[in-house]
N, CA, C and O of each residue as an XYZ file, in Angstrom:
780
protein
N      53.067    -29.955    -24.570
C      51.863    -29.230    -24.973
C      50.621    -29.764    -24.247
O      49.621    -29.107    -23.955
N      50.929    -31.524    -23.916
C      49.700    -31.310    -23.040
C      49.169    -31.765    -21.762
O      48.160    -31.972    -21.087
N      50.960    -31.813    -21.855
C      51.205    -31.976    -19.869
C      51.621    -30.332    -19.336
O      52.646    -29.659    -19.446
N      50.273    -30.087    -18.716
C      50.657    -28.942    -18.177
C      50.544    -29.411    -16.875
O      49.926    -30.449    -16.637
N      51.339    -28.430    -15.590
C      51.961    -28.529    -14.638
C      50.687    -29.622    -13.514
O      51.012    -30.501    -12.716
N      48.989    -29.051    -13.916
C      48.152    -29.844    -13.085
C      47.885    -31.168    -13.719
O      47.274    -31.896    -12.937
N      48.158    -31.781    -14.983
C      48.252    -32.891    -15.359
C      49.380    -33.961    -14.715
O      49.026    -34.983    -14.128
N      50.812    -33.575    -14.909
C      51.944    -34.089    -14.102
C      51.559    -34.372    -13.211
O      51.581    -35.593    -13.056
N      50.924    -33.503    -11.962
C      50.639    -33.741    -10.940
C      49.687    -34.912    -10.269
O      49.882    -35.474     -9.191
N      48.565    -35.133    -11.233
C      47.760    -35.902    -11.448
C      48.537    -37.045    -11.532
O      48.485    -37.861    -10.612
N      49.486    -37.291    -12.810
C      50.365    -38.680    -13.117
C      51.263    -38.957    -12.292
O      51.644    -40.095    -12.016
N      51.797    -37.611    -11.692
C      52.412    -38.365    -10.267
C      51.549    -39.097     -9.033
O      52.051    -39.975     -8.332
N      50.436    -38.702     -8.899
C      49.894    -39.044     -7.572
C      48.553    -40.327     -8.086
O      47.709    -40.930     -7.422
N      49.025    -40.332    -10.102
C      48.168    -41.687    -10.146
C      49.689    -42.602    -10.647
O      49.470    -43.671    -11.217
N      50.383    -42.412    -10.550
C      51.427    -43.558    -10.636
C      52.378    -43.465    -12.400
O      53.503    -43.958    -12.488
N      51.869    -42.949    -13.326
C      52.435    -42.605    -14.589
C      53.557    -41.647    -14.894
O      54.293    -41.604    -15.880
N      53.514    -40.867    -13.786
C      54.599    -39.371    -14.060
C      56.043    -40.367    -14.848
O      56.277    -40.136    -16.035
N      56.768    -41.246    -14.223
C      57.932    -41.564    -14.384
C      57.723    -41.972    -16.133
O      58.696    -41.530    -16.744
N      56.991    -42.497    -16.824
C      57.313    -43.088    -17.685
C      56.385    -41.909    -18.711
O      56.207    -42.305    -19.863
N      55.904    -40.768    -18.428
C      55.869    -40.049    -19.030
C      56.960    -39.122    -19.131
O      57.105    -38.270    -20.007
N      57.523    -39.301    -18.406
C      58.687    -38.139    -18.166
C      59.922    -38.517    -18.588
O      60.860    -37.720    -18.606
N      60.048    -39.987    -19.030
C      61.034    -40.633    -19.546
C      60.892    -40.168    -21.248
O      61.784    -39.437    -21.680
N      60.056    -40.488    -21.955
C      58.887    -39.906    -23.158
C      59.562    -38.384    -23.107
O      60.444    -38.053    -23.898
N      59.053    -37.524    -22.106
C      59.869    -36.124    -22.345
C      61.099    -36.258    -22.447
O      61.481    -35.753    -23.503
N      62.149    -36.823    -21.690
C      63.240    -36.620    -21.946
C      64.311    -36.986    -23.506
O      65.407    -36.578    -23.891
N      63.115    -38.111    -24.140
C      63.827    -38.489    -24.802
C      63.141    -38.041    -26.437
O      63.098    -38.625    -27.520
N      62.645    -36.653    -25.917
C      62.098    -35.326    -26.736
C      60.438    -35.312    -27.153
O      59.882    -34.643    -28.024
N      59.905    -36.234    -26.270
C      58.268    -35.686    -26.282
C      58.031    -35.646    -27.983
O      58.852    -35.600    -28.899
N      56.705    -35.679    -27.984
C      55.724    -35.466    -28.858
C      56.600    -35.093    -30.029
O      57.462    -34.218    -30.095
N      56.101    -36.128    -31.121
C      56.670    -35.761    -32.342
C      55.976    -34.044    -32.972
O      54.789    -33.753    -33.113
N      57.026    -33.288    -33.206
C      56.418    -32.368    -34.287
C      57.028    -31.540    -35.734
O      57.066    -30.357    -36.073
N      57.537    -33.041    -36.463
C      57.743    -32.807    -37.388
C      57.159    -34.295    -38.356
O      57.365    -35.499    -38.210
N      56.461    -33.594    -39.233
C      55.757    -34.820    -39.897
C      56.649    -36.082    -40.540
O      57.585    -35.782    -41.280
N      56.349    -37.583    -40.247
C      57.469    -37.885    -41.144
C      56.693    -39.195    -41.757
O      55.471    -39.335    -41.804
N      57.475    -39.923    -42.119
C      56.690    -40.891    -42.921
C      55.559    -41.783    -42.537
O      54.660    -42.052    -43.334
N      55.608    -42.312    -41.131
C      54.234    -43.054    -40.200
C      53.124    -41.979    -40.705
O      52.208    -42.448    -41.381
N      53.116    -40.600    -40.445
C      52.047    -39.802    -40.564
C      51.558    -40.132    -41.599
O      50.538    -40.771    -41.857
N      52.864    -39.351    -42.646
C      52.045    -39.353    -43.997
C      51.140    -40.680    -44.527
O      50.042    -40.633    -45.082
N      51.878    -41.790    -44.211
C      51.433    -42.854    -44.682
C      50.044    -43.141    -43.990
O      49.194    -43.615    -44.743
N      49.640    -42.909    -42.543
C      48.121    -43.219    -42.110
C      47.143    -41.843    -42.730
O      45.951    -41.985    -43.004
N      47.711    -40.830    -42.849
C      46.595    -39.476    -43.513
C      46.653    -40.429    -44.834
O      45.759    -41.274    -44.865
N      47.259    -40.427    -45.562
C      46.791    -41.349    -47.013
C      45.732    -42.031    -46.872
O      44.896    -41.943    -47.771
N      45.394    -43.111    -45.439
C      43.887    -43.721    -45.396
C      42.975    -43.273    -44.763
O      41.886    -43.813    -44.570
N      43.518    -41.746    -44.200
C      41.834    -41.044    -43.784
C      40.941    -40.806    -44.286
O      40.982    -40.151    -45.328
N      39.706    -41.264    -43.721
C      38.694    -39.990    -44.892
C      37.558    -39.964    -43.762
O      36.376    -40.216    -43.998
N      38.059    -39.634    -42.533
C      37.490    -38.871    -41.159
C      38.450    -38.266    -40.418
O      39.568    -38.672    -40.102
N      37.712    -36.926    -40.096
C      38.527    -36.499    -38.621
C      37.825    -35.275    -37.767
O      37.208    -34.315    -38.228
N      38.079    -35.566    -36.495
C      37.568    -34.604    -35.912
C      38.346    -33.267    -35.864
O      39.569    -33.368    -35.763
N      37.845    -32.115    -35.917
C      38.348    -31.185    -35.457
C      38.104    -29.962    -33.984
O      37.146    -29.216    -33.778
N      39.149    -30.121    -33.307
C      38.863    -29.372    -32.228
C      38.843    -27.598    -32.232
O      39.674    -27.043    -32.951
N      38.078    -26.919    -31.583
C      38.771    -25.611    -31.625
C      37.988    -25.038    -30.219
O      37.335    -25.809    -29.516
N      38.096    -23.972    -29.983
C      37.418    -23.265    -28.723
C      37.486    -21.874    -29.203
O      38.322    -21.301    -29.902
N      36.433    -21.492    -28.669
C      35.627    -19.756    -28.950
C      36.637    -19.002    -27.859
O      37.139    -19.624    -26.922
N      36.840    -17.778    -28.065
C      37.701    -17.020    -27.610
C      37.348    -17.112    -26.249
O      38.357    -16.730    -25.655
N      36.343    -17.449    -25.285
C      36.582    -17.434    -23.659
C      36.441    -19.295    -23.392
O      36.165    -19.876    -22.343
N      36.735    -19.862    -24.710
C      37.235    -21.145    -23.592
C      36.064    -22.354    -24.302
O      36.551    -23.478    -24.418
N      35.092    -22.251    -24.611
C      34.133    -23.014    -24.908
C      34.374    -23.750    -26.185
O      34.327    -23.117    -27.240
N      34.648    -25.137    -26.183
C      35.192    -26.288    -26.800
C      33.984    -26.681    -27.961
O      32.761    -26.790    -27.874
N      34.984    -26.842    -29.118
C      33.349    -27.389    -29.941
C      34.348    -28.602    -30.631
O      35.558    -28.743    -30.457
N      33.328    -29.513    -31.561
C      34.028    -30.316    -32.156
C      33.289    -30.563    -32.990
O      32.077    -30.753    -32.888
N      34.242    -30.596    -34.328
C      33.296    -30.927    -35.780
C      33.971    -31.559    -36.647
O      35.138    -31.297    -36.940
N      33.125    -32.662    -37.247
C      33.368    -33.850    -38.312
C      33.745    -33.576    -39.433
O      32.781    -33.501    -40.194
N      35.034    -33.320    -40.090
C      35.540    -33.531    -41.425
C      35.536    -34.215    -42.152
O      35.974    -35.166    -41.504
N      35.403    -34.536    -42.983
C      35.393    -35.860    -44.004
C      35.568    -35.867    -45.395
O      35.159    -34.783    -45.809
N      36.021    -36.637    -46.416
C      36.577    -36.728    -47.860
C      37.250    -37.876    -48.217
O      37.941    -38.386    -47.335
N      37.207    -38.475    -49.445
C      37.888    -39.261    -49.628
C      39.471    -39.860    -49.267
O      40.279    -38.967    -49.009
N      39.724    -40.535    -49.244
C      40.796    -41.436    -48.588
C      42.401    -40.481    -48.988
O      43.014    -40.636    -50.044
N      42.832    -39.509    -47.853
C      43.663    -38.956    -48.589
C      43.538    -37.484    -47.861
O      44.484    -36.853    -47.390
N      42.069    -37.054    -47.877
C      41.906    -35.639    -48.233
C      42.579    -34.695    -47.233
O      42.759    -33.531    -47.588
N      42.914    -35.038    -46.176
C      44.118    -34.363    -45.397
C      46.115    -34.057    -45.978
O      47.081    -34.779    -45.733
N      46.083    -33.195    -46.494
C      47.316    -32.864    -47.420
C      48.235    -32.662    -46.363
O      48.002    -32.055    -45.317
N      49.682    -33.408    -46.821
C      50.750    -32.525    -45.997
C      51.643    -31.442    -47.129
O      52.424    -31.831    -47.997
N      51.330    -30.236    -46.876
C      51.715    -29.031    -47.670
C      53.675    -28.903    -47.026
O      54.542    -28.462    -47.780
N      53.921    -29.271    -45.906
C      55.391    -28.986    -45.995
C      55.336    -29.898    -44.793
O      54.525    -30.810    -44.626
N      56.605    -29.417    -43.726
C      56.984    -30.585    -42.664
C      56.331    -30.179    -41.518
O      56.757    -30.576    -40.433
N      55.411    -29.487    -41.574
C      55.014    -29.027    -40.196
C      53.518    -28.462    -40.171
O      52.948    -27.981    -39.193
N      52.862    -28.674    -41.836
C      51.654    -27.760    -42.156
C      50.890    -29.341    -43.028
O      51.352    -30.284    -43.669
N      49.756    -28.976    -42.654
C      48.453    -30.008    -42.965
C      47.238    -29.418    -43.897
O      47.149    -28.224    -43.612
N      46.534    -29.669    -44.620
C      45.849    -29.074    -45.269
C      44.299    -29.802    -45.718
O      44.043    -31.005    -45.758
N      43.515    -28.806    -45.989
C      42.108    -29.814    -46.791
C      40.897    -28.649    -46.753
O      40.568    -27.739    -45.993
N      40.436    -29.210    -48.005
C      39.403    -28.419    -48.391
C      38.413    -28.474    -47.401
O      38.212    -29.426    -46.647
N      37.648    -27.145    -47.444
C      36.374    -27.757    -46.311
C      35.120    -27.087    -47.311
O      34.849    -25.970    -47.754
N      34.545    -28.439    -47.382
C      33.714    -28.376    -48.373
C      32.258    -27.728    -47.583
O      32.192    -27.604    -46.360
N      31.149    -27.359    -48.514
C      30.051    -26.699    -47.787
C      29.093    -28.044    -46.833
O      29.070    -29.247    -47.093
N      28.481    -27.412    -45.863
C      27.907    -28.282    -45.248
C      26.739    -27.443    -44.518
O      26.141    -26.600    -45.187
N      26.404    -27.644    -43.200
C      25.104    -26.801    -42.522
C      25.066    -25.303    -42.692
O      24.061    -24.595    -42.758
N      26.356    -24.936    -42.753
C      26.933    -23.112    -42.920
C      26.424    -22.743    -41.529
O      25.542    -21.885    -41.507
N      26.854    -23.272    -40.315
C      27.252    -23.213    -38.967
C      28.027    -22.058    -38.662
O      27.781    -21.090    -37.943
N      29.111    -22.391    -39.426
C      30.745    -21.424    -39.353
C      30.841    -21.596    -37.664
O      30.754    -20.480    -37.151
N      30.950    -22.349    -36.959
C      31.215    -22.619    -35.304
C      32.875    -22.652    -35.707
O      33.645    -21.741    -35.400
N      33.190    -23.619    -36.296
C      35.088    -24.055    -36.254
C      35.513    -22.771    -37.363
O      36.676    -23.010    -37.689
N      35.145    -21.797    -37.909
C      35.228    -21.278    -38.524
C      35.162    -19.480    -37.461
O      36.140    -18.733    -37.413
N      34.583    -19.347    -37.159
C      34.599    -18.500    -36.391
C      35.479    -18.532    -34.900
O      36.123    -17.540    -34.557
N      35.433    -19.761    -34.073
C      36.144    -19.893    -33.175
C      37.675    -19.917    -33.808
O      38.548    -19.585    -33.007
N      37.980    -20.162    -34.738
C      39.495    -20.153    -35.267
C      39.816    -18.679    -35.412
O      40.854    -18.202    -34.953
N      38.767    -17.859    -36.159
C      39.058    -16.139    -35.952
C      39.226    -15.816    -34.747
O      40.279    -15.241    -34.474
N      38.328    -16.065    -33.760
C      38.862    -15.855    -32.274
C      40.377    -16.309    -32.011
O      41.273    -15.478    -31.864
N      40.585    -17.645    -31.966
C      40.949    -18.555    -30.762
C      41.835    -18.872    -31.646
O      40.904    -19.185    -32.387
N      42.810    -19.105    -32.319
C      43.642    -19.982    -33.703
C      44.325    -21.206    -33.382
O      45.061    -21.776    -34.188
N      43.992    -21.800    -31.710
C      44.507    -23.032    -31.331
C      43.680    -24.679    -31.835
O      42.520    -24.782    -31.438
N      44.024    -25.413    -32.334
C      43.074    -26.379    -32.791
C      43.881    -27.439    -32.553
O      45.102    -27.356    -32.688
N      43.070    -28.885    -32.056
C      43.608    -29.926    -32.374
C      42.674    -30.789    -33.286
O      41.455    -30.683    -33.426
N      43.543    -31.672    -33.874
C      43.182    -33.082    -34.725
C      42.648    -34.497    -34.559
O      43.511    -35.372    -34.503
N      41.819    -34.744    -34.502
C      41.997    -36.409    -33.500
C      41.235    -36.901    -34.874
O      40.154    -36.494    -35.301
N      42.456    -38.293    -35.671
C      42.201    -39.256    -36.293
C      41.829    -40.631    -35.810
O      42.274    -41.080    -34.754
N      41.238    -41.110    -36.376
C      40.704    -42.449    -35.295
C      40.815    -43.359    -36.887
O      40.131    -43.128    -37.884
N      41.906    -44.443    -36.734
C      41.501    -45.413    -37.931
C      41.545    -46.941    -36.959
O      42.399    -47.760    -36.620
N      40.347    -46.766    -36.809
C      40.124    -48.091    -36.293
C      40.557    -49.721    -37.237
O      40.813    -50.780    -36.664
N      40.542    -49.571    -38.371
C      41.158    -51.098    -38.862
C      42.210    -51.440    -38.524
O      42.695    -52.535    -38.240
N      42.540    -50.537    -38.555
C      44.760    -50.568    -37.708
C      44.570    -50.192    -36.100
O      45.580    -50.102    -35.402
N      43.203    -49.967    -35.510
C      43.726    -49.697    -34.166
C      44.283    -48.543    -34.296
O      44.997    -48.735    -33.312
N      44.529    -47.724    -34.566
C      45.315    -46.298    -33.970
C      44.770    -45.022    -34.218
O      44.160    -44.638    -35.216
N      45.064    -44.414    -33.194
C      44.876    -42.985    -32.937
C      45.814    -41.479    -33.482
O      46.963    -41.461    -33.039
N      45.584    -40.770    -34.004
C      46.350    -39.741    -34.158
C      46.133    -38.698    -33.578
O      45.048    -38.336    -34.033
N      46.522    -37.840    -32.730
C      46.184    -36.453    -31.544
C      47.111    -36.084    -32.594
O      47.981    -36.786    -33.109
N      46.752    -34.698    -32.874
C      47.673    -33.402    -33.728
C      47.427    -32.094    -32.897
O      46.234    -31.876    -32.686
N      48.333    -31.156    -32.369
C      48.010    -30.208    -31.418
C      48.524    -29.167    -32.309
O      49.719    -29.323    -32.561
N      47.888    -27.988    -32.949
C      48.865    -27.066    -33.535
C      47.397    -25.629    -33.590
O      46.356    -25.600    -32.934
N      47.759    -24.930    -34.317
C      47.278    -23.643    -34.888
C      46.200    -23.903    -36.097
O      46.562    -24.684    -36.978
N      45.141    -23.415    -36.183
C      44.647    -23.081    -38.022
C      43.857    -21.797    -38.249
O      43.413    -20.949    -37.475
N      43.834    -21.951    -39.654
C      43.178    -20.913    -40.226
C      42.416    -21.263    -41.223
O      42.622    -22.372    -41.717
N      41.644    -20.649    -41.616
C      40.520    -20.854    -42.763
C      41.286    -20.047    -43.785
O      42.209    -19.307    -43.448
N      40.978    -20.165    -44.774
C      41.265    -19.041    -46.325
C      40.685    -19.652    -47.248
O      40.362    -20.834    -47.361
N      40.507    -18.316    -48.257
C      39.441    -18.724    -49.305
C      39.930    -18.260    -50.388
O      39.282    -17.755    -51.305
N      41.408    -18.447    -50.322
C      42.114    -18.110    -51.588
C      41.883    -19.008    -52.509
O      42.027    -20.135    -52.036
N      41.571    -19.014    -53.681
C      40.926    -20.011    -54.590
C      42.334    -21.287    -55.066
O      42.270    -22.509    -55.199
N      43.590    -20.249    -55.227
C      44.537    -21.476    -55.569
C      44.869    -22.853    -54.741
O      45.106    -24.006    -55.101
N      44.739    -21.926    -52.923
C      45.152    -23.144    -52.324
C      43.990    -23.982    -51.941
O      44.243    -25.103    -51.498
N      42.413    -23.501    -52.075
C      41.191    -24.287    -52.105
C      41.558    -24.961    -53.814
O      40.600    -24.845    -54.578
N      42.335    -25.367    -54.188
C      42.292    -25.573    -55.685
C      43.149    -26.534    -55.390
O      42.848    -27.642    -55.834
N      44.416    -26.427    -54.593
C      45.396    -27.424    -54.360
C      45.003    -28.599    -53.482
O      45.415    -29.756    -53.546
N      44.065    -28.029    -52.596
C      43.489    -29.280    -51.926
C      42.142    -30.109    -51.917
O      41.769    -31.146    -51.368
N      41.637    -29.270    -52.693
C      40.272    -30.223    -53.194
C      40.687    -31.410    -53.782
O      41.739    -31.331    -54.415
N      40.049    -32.662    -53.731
C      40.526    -33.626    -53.599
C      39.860    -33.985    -55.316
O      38.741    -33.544    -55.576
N      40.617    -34.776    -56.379
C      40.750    -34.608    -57.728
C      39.090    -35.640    -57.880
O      38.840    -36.542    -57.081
N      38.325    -35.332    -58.812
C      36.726    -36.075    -58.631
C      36.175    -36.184    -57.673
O      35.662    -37.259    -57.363
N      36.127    -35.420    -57.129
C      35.399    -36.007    -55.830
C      34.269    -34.841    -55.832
O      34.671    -33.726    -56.165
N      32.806    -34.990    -55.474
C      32.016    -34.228    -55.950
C      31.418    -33.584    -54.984
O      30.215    -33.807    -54.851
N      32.054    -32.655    -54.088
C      31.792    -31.490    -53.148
C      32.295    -30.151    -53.536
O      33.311    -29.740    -54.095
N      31.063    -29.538    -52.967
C      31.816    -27.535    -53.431
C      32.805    -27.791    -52.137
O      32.280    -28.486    -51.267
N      33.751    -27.478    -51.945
C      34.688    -26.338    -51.403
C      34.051    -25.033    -51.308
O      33.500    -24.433    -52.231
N      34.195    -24.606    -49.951
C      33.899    -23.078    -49.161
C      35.115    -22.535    -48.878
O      35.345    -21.328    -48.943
N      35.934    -23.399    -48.554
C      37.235    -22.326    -48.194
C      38.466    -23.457    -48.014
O      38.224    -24.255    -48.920
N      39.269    -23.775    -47.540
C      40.727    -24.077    -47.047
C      40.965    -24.447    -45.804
O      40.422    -23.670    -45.019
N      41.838    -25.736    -45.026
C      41.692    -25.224    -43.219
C      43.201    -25.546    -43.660
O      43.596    -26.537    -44.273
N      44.106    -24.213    -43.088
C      45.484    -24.561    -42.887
C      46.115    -25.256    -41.431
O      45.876    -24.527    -40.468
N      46.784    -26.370    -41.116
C      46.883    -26.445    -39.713
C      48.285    -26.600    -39.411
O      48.869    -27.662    -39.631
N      48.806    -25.666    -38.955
C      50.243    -25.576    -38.092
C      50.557    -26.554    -37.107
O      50.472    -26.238    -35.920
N      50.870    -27.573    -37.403
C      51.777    -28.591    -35.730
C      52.346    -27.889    -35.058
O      53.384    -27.256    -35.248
N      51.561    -27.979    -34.058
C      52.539    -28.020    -32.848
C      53.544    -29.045    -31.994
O      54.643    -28.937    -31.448
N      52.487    -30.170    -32.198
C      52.901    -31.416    -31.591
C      52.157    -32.760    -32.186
O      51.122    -32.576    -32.826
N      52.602    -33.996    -32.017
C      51.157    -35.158    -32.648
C      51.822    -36.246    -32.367
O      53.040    -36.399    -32.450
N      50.652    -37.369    -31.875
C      51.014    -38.434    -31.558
C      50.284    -39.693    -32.152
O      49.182    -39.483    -32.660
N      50.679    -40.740    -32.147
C      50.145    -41.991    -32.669
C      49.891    -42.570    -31.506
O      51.025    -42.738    -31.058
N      49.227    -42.942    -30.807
C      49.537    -43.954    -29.513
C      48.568    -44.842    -29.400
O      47.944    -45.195    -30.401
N      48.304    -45.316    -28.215
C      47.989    -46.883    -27.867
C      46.867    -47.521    -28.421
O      45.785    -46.934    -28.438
N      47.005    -48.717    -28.902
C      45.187    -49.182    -29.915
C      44.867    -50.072    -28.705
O      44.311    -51.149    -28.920
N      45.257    -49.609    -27.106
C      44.197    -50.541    -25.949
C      42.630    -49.359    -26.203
O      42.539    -48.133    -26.261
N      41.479    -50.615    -26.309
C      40.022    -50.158    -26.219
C      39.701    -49.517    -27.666
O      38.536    -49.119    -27.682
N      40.327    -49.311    -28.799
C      39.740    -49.246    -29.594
C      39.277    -50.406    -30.427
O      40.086    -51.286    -30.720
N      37.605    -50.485    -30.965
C      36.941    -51.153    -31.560
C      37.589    -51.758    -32.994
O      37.732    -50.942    -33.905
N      37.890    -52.824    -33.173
C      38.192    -53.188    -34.580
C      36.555    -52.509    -35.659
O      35.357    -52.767    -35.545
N      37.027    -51.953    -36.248
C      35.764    -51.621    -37.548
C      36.704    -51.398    -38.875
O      37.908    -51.157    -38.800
N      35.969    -51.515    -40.103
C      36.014    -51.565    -41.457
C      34.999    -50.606    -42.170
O      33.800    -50.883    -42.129
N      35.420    -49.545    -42.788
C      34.449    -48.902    -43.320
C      34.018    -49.679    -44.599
O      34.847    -50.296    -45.266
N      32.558    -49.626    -44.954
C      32.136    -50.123    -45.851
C      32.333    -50.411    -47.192
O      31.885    -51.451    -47.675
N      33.150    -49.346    -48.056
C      33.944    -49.779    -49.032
C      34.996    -50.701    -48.886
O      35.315    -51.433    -49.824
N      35.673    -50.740    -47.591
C      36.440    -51.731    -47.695
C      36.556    -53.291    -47.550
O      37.274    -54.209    -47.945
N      35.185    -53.028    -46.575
C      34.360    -54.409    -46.705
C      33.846    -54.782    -48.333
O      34.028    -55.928    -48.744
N      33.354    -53.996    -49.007
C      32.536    -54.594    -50.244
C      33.692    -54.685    -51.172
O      33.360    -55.283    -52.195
N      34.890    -54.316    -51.176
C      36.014    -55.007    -51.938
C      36.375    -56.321    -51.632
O      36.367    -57.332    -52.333
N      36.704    -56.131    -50.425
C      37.035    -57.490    -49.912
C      36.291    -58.864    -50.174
O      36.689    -59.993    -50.460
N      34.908    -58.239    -49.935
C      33.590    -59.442    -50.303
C      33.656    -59.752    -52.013
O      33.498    -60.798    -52.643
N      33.885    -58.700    -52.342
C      34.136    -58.424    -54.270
C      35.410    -59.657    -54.759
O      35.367    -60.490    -55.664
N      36.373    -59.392    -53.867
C      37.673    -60.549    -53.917
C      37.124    -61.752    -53.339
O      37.705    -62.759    -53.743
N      36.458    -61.903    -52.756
C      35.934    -63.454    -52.478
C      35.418    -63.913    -52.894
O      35.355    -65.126    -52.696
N      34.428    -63.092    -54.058
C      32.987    -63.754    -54.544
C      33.798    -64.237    -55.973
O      33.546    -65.330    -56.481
N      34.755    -63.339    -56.533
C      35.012    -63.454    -57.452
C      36.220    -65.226    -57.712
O      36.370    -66.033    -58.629
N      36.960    -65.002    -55.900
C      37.603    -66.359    -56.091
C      36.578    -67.455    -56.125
O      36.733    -68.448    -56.835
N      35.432    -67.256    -55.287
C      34.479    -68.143    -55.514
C      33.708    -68.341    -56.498
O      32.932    -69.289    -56.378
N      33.667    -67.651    -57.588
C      33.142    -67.782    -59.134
C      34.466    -68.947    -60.120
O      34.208    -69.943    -60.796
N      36.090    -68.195    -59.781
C      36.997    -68.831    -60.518
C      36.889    -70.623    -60.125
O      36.870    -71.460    -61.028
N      36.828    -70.980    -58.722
C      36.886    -72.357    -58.413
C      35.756    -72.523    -58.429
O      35.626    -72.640    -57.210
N      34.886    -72.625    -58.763
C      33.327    -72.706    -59.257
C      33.638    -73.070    -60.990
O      33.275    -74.173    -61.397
N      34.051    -72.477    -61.581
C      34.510    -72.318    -62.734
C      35.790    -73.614    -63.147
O      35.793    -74.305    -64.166
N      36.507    -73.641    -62.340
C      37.915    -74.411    -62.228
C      37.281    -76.358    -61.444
O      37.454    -77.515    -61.826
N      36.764    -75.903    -60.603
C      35.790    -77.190    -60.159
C      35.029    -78.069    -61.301
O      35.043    -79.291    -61.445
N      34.481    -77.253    -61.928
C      33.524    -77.406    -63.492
C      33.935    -78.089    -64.563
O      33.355    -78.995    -65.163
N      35.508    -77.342    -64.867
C      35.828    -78.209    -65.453
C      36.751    -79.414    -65.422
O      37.039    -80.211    -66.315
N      37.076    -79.346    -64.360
C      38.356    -80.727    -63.694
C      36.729    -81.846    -64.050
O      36.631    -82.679    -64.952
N      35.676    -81.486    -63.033
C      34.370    -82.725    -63.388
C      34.313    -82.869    -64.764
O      34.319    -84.005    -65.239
N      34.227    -81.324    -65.892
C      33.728    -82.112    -67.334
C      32.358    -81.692    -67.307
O      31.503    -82.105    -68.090
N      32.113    -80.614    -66.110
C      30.528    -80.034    -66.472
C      30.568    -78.447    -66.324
O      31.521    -77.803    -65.886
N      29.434    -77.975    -66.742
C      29.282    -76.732    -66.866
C      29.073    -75.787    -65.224
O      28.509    -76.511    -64.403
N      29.391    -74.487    -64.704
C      29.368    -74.269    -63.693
C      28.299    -73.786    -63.753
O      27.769    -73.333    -62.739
């Protein structure tokens, strides 16, 4: 899906073709969801989405929701509310055109990347905006993005930035302060004084 014939060509004459082509043979690009996936969408709560307007013109727009909010609805289909925001409708309209979209997850604490290459659609059927709104979480929902795999990959964490999103830092600091209260506490009384 996204070695087309002038890419190859490129990896042959920059030195990669062979060990991409080894990768094809031994069936290319995963596209059936399986447990690695599911288990890194469980800690998303970013993603970009790709799409292009019916003559070609590329846009890209920021999704976001709590840790999770990307659903896998069966083995080959992805899901999530898309809650209201500028009311743009750019990824929303280019999908009526164009219905090709890709995914790009970025979880930098683990280093890794997720590319998802498939199909979507918007809908504003209330049950399945109902199935994927994410349970407390305090955004309207506008509609649904369904996304068909085509293909998806996990690959290399060379050049990505180690980062921690901020809740996960202030837990972590939360678990330290608190061991540092107990031996503060435990220190106190081995001496026989108050902490």
């Amino acid at each position: 899906i996204a070695f087309t014939p002038t890419v190859k060509a490129i990896q042959t004459k920059r030195g990669s073709r062979s060990a991409y082509a080894r990768m094809e043979a031994q069936g290319g690009f995963r596209t059936i969801i399986d447990e690695r996936l599911i288990t890194m969408l469980a800690e998303v709560n970013s993603a970009y989405l790709g799409t292009a307007s019916a003559d070609g013109q590329p846009y890209i727009q920021h999704r976001g929701g709590p840790r999770g909010f990307i659903r896998v609805l069966d083995e080959r289909t992805l899901g999530f509310a898309d809650f209201a925001g500028n009311r743009q409708y750019v990824s929303t309209g280019n999908l009526a055109d164009n219905p090709k979209a890709f995914l790009f997850l970025m979880d930098y604490a683990r280093r890794a990347r997720i590319k998802i290459w498939g199909t979507a659609r918007f809908t504003d059927d209330p049950a399945v905006i109902a199935q994927l709104m994410p349970e407390g979480y305090r955004a309207q929902a506008e509609a649904a993005l369904l996304f068909d795999i085509a293909a998806w990959d996990i690959n290399c964490p060379q050049h990505i930035p180690l980062k921690f999103d901020a809740d996960q830092v202030a837990a972590t600091l939360a678990e330290r302060d608190a061991e540092i209260a107990r031996l503060k506490t435990e220190n106190a009384r081995l001496k026989g004084t108050k902490a």
